[in-house]
C-alpha positions as a printed Julia matrix, in Angstrom:
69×3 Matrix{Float64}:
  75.63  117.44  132.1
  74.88  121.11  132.47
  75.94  123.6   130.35
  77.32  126.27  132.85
  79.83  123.47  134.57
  82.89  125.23  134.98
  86.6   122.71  134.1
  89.18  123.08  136.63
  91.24  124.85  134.27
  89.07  127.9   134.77
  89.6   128.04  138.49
  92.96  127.87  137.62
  93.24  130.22  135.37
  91.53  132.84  137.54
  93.78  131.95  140.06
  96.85  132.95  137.94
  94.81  135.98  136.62
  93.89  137.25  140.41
  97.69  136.97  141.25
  99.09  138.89  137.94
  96.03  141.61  138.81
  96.95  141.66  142.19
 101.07  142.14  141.27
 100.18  145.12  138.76
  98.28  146.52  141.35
 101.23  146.67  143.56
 103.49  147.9   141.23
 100.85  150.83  140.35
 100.49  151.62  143.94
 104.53  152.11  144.57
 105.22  153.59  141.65
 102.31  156.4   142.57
 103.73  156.51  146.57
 106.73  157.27  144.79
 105.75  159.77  142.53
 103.9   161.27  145.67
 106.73  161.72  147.72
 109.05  163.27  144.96
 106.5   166.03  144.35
 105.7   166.68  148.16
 109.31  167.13  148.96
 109.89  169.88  146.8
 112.72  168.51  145.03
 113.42  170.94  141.6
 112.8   168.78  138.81
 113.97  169.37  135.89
 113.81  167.67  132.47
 116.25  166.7   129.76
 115.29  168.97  127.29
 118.63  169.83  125.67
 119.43  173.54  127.24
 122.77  174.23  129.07
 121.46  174.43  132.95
 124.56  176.47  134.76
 123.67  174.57  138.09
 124.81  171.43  136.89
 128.01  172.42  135.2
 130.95  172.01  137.14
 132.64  174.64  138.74
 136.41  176.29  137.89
 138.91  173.53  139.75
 141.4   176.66  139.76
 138.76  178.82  141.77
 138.44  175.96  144.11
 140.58  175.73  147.52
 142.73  172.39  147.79
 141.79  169.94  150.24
 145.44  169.9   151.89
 145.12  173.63  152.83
């Protein structure tokens, strides 16, 4: 018997390894298309970093005109 024979369970197991490499590889790939996209479209991002941000606080209902008018 030679030494380098190789059990099924390898081919196996590189088969299961191939398809988790080829799955994280995917995933990589959309998260970075996504990433991509948000930066090229110019969106303003902005981070949570604890600081009142006036754009995002609501504005005075009483300065607002009703719907029914």
């Amino acid at each position: 018997m030679a030494l380098n024979a190789q059990h099924e369970i390898h081919s196996r197991r590189f088969g299961r390894n191939l398809g988790l490499a080829l799955v994280l590889l995917a995933f990589v790939a959309l998260v970075f298309g996504l990433t991509v996209v948000k930066v090229t479209r110019g969106d303003p991002m902005q981070g949570f970093d604890h600081t009142v941000r006036p754009e995002m606080t609501p504005l005075d209902p009483a300065a607002q005109p009703e719907a029914g008018q």
